[in-house]
C-alpha positions in Angstrom: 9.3 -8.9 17.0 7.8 -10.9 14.1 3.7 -10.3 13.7 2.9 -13.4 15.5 4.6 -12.0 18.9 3.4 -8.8 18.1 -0.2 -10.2 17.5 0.2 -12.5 21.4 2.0 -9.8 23.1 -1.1 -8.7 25.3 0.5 -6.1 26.9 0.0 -3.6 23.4 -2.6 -2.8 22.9 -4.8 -2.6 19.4 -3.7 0.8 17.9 0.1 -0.2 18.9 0.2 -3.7 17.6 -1.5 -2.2 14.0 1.6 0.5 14.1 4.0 -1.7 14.8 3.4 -4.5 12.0 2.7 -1.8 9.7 5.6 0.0 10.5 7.2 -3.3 10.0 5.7 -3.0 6.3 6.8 0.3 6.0 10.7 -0.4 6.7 10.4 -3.5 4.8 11.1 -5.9 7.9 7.7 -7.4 6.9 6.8 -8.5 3.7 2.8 -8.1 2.3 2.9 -12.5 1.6 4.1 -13.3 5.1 1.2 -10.8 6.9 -1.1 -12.1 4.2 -0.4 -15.7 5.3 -0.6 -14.9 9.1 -4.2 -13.0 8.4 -5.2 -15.9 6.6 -4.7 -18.1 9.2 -5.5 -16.3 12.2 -8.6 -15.7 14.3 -11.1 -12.6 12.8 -9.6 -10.1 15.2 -6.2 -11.0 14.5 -7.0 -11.1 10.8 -8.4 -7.4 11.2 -5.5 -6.3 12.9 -3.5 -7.0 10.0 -5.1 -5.9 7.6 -5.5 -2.6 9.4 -1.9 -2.7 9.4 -2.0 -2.8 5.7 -4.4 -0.5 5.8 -2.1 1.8 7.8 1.5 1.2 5.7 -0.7 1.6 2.6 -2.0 5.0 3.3 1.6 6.1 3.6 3.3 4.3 0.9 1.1 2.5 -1.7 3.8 0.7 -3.0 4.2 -2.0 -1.1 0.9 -3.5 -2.3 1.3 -6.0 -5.1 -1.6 -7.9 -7.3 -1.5 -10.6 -4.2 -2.5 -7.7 -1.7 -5.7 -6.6 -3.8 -6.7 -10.4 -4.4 -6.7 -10.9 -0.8 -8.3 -7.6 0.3 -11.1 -8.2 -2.5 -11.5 -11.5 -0.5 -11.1 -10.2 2.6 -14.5 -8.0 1.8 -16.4 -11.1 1.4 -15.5 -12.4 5.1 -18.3 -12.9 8.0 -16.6 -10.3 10.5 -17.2 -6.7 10.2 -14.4 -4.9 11.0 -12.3 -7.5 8.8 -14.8 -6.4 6.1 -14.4 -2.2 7.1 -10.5 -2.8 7.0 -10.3 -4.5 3.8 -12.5 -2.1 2.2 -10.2 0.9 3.5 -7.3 -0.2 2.0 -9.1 -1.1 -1.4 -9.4 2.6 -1.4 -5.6 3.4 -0.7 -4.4 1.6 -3.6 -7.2 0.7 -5.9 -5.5 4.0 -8.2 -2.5 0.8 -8.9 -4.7 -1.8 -10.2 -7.7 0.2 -12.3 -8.3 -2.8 -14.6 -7.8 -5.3 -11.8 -10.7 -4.0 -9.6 -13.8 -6.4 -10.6 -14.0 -8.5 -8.1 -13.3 -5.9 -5.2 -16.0 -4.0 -6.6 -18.6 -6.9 -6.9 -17.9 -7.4 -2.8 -17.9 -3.3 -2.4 -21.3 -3.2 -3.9 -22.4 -6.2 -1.5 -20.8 -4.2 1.7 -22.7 -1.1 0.5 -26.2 -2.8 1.8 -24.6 -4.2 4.9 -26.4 -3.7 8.5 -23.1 -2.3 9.4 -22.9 1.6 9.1 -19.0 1.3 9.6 -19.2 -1.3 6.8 -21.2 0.8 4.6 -19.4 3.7 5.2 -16.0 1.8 4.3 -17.4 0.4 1.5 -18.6 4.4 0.4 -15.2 5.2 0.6 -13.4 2.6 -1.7 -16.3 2.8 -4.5 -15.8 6.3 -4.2 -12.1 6.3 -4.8 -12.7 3.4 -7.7 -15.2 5.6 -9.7 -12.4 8.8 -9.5 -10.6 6.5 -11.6 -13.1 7.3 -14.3 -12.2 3.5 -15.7 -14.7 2.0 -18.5 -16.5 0.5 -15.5 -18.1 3.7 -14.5 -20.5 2.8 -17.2 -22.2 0.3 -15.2 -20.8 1.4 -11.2 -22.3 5.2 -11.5 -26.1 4.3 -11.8 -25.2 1.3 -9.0 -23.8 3.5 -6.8 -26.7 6.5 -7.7 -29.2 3.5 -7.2 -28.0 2.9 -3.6 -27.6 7.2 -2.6 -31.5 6.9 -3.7 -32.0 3.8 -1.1 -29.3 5.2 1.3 -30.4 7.3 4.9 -27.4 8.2 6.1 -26.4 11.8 4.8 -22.4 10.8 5.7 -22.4 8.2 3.6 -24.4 9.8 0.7 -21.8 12.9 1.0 -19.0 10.1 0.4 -20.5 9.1 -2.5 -21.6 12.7 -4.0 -17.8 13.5 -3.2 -16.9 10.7 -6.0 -19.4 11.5 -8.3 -18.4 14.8 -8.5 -15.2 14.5 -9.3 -16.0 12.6 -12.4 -17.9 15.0 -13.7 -15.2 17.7 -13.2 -12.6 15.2 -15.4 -15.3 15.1 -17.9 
């Protein structure tokens, strides 16, 4: 099935359309520029969907991301739906260890996702800033007091523990 039937086929449901295109990724049916073109021009959900599939085939094999893959999640971060924005920022996180110099603009839309409404947002957003500072890149300079600025502002202990989680693995590199 090519992602378009697999994305009208209502008879799968969510889970089992996002393992099937990403397993589609995985055995290299699928490649990353045709899903990327599909999620560009499809409908938020359907555009979610796809990138959780990335986000799923990513998780299991980070190499089948590319430069185009982190452009289009960092963009991706920056769109109005949530869960497009919660996706995106997942798999930022999965491969964001392949592209350390590369990470600006991602970052720039993490940071902006970190003060969304959204707790699933924010909470996706914890976990790709928190993988991105591990990397202990020249970046840290200015991302540690950001991200120590929002723990201050943030409530939610989950998301603080994400964070703390990052932080202290820095400091155990130093």
């Amino acid at each position: 099935m090519t992602i378009e039937e697999i994305l009208a086929d209502k008879q799968l449901k969510g889970k089992a359309r996002v393992k099937a295109i990403g397993n589609g990724l995985l055995q290299r049916k699928v490649g990353v520029g045709e899903l990327i073109k599909i999620a560009k021009d499809s409908e938020p959900s359907n555009r979610a969907t796809c990138i959780e599939a990335l986000e799923h085939a990513t998780r299991t094999d980070p190499a089948i991301d590319n430069a185009e893959v982190l452009s289009f999640l960092a963009e991706a971060l920056a769109d109005d739906a949530p869960r497009v924005k919660w996706e995106s920022a997942r798999a930022i996180g999965n491969i964001a260890h392949q592209f350390p110099t590369k990470l600006q603009k991602a970052v720039r839309n993490l940071l902006e996702n970190a003060e969304h409404p959204g707790k699933v947002v924010r909470w996706s957003a914890a976990v790709a800033l928190a993988e991105i500072v591990k990397l202990k890149t020249s970046q840290n300079k200015e991302l540690i007091p950001v991200i120590e600025s929002i723990m201050n502002r943030c409530e939610d202990e989950s998301i603080k523990k994400i964070y703390r989680i990052g932080l202290k693995a820095v400091e155990r590199k130093k």
